[in-house]
C-alpha positions as CSV (number, residue, x, y, z in Angstrom):
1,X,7.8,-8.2,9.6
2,X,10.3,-9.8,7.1
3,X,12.1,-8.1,4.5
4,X,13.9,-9.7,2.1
5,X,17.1,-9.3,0.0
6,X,19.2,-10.4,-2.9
7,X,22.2,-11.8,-2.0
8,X,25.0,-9.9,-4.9
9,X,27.5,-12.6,-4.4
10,X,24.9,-15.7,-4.6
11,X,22.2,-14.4,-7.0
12,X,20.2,-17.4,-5.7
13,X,20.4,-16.8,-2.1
14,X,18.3,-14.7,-0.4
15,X,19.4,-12.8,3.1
16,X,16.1,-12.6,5.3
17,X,15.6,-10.1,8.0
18,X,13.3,-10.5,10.7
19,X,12.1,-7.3,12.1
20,X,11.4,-7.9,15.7
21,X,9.5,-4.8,16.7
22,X,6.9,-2.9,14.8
23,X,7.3,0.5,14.8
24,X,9.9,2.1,17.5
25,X,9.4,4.9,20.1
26,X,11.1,7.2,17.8
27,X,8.3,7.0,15.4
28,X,5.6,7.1,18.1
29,X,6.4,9.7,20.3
30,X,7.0,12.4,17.3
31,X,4.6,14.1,14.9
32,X,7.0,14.0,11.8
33,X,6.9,10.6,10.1
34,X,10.5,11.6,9.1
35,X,10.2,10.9,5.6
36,X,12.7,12.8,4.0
37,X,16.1,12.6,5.3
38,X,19.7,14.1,4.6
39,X,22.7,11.0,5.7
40,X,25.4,12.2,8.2
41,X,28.3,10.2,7.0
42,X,30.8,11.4,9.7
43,X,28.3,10.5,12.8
44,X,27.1,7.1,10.3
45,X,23.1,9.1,10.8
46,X,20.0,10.1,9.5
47,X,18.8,13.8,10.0
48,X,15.1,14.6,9.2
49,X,14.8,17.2,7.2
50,X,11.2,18.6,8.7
51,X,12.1,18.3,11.8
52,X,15.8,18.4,12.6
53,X,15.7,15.2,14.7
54,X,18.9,12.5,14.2
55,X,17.5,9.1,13.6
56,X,19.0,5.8,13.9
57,X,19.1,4.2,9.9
58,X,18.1,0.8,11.0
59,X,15.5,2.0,12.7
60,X,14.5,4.4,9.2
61,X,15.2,1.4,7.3
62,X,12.8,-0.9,9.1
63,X,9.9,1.7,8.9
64,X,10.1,2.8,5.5
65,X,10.1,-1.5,4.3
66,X,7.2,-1.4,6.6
67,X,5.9,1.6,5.0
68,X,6.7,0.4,1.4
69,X,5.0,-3.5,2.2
70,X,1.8,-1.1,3.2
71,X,1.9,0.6,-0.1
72,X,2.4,-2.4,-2.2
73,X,-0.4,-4.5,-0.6
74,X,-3.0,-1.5,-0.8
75,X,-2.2,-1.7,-4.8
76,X,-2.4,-5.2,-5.2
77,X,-5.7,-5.1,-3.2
78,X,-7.2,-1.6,-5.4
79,X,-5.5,-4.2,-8.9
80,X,-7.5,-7.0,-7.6
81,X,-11.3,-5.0,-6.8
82,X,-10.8,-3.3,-10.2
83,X,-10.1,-6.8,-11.7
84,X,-13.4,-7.9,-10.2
85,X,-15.6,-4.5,-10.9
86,X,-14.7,-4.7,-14.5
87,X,-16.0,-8.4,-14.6
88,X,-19.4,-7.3,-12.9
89,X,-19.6,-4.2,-15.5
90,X,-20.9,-6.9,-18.2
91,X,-23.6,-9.2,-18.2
92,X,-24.8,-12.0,-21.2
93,X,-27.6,-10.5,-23.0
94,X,-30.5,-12.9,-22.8
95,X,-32.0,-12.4,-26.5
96,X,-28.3,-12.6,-28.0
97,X,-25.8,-14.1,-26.0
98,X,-23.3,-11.2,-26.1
99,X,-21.8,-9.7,-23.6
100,X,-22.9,-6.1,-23.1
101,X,-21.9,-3.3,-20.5
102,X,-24.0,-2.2,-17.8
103,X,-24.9,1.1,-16.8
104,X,-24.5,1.8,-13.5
105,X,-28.6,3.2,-12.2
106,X,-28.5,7.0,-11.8
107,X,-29.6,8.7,-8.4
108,X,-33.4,9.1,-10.0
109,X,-33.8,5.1,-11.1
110,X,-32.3,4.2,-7.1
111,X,-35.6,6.6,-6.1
112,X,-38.0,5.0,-8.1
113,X,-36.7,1.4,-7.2
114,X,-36.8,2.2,-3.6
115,X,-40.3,3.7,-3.7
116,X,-41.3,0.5,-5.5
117,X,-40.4,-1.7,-2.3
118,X,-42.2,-0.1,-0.3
């Protein structure tokens, strides 16, 4: 995975970060997905709030830009099948050219259309 940040000193640079591995033991072996977290400034980490577990903030880091990248490419994929379902909902109208809606067939009209295959 590769997260990516603005550089605050060179607005045009860009610090990459390779993430080597996917999701640590930490993660795997525990129930809680340690989302909500209180910082330990003195000991420089992360307590889980659920569970009372200390967690490394690199390793926190890493899985929530994982987590986040996950979130963002499920709504870019639900944008882009709404995009396409609202161009199916119309159809040109062959006696006047204009673009009308369709009505999506109620459960009855898929009965009767089946029964007519048959």
């Amino acid at each position: 995975m590769k997260i990516e940040f603005d550089d605050p000193a060179n607005p045009k640079n860009v610090i990459s970060i390779e993430v080597a591995r996917a999701r640590s033991l930490m993660f795997k072996e525990s129930a809680c997905q340690h989302s909500a977290v209180k910082i330990d400034r003195l000991e420089a980490m992360l307590v889980c709030c659920d569970c009372g577990k200390e967690i490394n903030p690199i390793e926190w880091i890493a899985f929530m830009a994982e987590h986040w990248h996950r979130i963002q490419d499920l709504t870019r994929r639900y944008s882009e099948a709404k995009v396409s379902y609202e161009a199916k909902k119309r159809c040109r109208c062959e006696h006047c050219g204009q673009l009308t809606k369709v009505r999506p067939a109620t459960a009855a009209q898929v009965r009767e259309f089946k029964r007519g295959e048959e």
